[in-house]
C-alpha angles and dihedrals in degrees: 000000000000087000090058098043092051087048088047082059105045094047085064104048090049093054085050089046089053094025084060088037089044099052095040098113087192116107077214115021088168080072097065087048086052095051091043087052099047086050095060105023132060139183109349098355091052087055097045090051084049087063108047092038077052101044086042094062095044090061094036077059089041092054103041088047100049091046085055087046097045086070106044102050134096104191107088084214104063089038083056101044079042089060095043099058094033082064087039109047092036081063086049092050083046088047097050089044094050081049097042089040083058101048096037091249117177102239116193125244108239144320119328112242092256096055087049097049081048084055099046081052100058092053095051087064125124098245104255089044089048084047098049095034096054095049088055100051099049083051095051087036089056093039088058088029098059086041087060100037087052098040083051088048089060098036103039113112102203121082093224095047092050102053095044077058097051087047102040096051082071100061090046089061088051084053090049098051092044084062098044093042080053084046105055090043086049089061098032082055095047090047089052100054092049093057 
């Protein structure tokens, strides 16, 4: 009961989340968040409303991705690891929005045109390549993801920001570890059946 009501949930945040993606005209719709925030921010505060607008964007293309992903793959694996970081990264977006909501931080609308067309791409994929190629992604996306948050840890000069990134990097290397641990099942997988 309480599965279906939390997939029931979730079904419906992530069609607000493409429905929103999906009805933003702008080829860059982070931009008009990055106007918004230099208007009202300067110095230090305009740079720490920079990063989460930025990081926000990042896991609002990590979500939609791994939902469109979920359903095109055929390893159980990677549905799985595709689950897990569509639920993750859709607490992160709730997260970034509580914390935006707060310090009056500019979010975008929606997915630029190039992370949608990314997205369009993945799920193009022949199914082992969509498989292999998503794993890898998320693996490269968390690698540079966990070096910013932690560069904007260090940097941030609000005390709140500061400390969501110091959390949040966490989770990243959770996510991190979740694709390399696919990854290595993946291969281990491939090596047996050729043997």
């Amino acid at each position: 009961m309480k599965i279906e009501y939390f997939t029931n949930k979730l079904a419906s945040y992530i069609f607000i989340a493409v429905y929103l993606s999906a009805c933003t005209n702008n080829k860059n719709p982070d931009k008009i968040a990055q106007k918004e925030n230099e208007a009202k921010f300067k110095g230090a505060a305009e740079k720490d409303a920079k990063a989460v607008a930025d990081v926000y964007n990042n896991s609002l293309f990590e979500m939609n991705l791994s939902y469109a992903v979920k359903g095109k793959a055929t390893n159980e694996d990677v549905k799985l690891l595709a689950d897990s970081m569509t639920i993750g990264h859709l607490d992160i977006d709730n997260q970034l929005k509580a914390l935006a909501e707060k310090k009056s931080i500019s979010l975008t609308a929606g997915l630029t045109e190039e992370q949608q067309g990314d997205i369009n791409n993945m799920k193009g994929k022949d199914p082992e390549l969509l498989n292999k190629d998503y794993v890898d992604l998320l693996i490269d996306d968390h690698k540079d993801a966990i070096k910013k948050y932690e560069k904007f840890a260090k940097n941030a000069a609000d005390v709140d920001i500061k400390t969501w990134f110091e959390n949040t990097s966490e989770i990243l290397k959770r996510h991190l570890d979740m694709a390399n641990r696919c990854k290595d099942k993946m291969t281990k997988n491939k090596t047996n059946k050729i043997k």
